[in-house]
Legacy VTK file of the C-alpha trace (Angstrom):
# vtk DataFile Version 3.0
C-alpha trace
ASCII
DATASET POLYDATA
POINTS 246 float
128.153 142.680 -51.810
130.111 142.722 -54.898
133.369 143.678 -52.788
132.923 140.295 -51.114
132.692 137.997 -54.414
136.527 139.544 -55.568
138.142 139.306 -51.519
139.381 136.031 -51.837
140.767 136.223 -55.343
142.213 139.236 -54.509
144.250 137.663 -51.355
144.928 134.953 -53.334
146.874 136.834 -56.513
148.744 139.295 -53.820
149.786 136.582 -51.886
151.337 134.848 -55.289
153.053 138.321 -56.023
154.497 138.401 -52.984
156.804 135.175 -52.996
160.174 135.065 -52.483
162.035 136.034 -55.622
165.510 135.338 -54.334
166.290 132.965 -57.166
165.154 135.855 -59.820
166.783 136.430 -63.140
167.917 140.041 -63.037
168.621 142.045 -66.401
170.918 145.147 -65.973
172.554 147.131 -68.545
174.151 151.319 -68.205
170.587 153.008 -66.861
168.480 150.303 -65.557
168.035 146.562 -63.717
164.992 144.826 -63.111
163.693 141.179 -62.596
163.309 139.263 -65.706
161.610 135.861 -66.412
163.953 132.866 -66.003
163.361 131.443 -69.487
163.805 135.064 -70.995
166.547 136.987 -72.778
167.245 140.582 -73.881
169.268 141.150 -77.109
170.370 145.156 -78.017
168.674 146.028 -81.153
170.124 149.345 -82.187
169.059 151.868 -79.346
166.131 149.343 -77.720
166.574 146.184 -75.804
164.145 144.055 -76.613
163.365 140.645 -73.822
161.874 137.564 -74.896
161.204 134.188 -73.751
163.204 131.272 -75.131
160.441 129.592 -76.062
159.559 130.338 -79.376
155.553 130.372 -78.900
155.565 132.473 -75.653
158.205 134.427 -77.659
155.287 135.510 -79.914
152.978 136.007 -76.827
154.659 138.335 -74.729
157.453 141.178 -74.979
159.569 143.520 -73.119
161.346 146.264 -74.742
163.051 148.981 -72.877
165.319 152.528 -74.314
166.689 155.446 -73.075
167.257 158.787 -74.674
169.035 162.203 -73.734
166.366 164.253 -72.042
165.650 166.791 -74.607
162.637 169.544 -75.087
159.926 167.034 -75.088
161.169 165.335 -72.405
159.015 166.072 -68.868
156.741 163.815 -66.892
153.826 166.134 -67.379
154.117 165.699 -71.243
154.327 161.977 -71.095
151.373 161.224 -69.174
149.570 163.842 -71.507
150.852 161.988 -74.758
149.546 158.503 -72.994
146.812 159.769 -72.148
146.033 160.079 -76.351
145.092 157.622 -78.868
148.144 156.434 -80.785
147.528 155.576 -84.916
148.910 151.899 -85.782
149.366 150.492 -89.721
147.330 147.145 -89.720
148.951 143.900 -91.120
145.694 143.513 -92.814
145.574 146.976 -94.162
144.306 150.077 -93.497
145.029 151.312 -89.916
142.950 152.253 -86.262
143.647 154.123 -83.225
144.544 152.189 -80.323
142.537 152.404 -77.062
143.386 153.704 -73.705
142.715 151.313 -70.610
143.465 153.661 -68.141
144.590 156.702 -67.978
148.136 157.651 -67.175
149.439 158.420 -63.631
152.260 158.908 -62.179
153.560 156.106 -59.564
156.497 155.596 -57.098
158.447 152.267 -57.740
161.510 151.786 -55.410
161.561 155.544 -54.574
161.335 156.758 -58.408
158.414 158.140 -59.708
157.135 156.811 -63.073
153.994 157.609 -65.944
152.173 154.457 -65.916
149.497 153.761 -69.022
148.076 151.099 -70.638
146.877 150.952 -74.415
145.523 148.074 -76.081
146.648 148.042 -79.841
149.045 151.000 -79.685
152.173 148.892 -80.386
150.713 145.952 -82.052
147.150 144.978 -82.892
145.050 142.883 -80.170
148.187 143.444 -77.631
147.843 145.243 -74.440
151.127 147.272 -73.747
152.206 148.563 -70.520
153.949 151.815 -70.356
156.321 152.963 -68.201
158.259 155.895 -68.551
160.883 158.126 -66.064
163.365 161.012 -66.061
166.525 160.612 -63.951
169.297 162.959 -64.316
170.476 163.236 -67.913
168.152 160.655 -69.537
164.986 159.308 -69.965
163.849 155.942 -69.805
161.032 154.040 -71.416
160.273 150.297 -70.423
157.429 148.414 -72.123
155.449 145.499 -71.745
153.065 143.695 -74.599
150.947 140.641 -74.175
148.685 139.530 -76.877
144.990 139.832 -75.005
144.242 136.320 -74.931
147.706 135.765 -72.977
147.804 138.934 -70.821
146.892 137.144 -67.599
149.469 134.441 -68.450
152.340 136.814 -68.034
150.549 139.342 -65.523
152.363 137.854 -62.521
156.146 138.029 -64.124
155.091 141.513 -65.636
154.017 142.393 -62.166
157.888 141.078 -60.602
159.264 143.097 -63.623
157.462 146.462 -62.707
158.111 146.695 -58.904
161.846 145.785 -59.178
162.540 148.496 -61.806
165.414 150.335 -60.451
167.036 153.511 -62.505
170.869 153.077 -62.159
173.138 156.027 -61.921
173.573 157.603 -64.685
176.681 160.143 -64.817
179.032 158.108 -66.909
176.159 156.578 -69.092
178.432 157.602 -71.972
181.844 155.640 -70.576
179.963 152.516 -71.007
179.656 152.057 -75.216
179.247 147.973 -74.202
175.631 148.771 -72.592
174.191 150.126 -75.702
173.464 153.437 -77.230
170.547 155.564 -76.194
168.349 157.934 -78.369
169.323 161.676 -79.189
167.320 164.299 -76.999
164.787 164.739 -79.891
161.722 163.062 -80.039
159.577 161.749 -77.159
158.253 158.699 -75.723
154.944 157.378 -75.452
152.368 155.074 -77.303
153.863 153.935 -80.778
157.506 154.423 -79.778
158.425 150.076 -80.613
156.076 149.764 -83.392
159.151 149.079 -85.663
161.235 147.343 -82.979
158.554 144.814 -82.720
159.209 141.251 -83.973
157.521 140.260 -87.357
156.707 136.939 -85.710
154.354 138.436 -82.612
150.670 136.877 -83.275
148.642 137.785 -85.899
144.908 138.871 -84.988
143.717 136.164 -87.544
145.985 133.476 -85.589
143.203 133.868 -82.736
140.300 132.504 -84.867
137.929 135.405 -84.059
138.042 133.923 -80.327
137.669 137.253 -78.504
134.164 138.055 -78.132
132.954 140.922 -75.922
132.697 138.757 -73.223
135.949 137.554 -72.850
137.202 140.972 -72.967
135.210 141.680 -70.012
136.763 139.554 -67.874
140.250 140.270 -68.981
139.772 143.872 -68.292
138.285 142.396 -64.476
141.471 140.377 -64.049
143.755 143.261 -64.854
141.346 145.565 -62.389
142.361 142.704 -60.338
146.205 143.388 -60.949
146.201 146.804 -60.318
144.735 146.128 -56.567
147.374 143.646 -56.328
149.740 146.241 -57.167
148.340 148.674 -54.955
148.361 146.005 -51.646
151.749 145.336 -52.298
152.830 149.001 -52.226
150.861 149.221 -49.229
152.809 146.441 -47.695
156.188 147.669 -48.490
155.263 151.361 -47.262
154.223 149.947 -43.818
157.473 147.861 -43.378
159.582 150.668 -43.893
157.471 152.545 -41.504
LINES 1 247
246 0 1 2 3 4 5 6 7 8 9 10 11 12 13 14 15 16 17 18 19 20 21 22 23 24 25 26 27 28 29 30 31 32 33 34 35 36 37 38 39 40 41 42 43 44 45 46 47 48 49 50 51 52 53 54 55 56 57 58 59 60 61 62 63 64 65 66 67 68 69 70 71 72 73 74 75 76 77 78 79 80 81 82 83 84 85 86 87 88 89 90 91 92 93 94 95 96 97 98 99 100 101 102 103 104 105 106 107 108 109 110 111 112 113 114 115 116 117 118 119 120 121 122 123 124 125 126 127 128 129 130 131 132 133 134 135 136 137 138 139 140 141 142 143 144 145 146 147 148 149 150 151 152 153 154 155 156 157 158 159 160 161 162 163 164 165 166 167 168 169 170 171 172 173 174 175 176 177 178 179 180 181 182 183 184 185 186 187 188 189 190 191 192 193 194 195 196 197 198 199 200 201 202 203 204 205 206 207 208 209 210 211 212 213 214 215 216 217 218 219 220 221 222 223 224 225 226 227 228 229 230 231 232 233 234 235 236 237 238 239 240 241 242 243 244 245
């Protein structure tokens, strides 16, 4: 059976997931905390954070960018998993431009007792990156947290991603506007969704010709198995937390 030949690596990658993270590096600012890579560090850019390794090649590998914004009009978790749930247009460095492509389709999950819209898009941010979305309303704001990988370095960074996700944690929120230190968030117009860090990104992220043409069909394949793989991670582990409170 098919089942059988993914068991093992299955147990394998939930039981990595599930170490002890008591030495983890936790980023906080006015709305939200979360787990953060040792090596990493997140610098305020205007109204977005943006996290980044110290490293300066897995800097241009992998990103984390997070905002907030009054909740306005457009603001509901209906309409964001409808507007991730559509193609996103993207300006090419080459030229010319493309829509990016939807990995799966939004839904709405429960991390730490808040519910989030959870999508993935390949190319909606930057070209040949896979970008995580995640995005919640709490309160008097909403909250958008990203995370981008180029696709030949997704898996790489698929475990501290994974950390990242399940110890998001909305922080109370009634005095966001006593705390001028934490950052500024967005005005209530406008909405969130695919394309919302296209000009936050870094110039520097890798270039599609950087990769030599080395992503062939097949090796997309089995990138899009190992984050199927993930996602059943992510499910076991919610699993496993559920039954312990229980």
């Amino acid at each position: 059976m098919k089942f059988q030949r993914f068991k093992y690596p299955l147990m394998a990658l939930l039981s990595i997931l599930l170490t002890s993270t008591a030495h983890a590096k936790v980023f906080r600012n006015a709305y939200i905390s979360f787990e953060l890579p040792q090596s990493w560090n997140c610098s305020l850019e205007q109204t977005e954070w943006v996290c980044r390794s110290e490293n300066t090649k897995d800097a241009k590998e992998a990103i984390i960018i997070l905002t907030a914004k009054e909740v306005g009009p457009s603001d509901s978790m209906q309409q964001y998993e409808a507007h991730l749930n559509t193609p996103i247009g993207i300006n090419l460095k080459t030229g010319g431009s493309a829509e990016s492509k939807i990995v799966y389709k939004a839904k709405t999950v429960q991390i730490n007792d808040q519910p989030w819209i959870d999508g993935l898009h390949m190319s909606s941010e930057v070209q040949n990156y896979f970008t995580r979305y995640l995005a919640t309303i709490k309160g008097r704001i909403a909250v958008l947290v990203t995370f981008s990988a180029h696709k030949q370095f997704y898996t790489k960074y698929s475990q501290d991603f994974f950390k990242a996700v399940m110890s998001l944690r909305v922080i109370e929120t009634k005095n966001i506007g006593n705390n001028p230190d934490f950052g500024p968030i967005r005005p209530g117009s406008g909405t969130f969704g695919p394309g919302s860090f296209q000009n936050a990104m870094p110039t520097d992220m890798v270039n599609p010709e950087d990769m030599n043409g080395a992503n062939g069909k097949g090796s997309d394949k089995t990138l899009l198995l190992a984050i199927a793989l993930i996602l059943a991670a992510a499910g076991g582990y919610i699993f496993l937390k559920k039954r312990k409170k229980k």
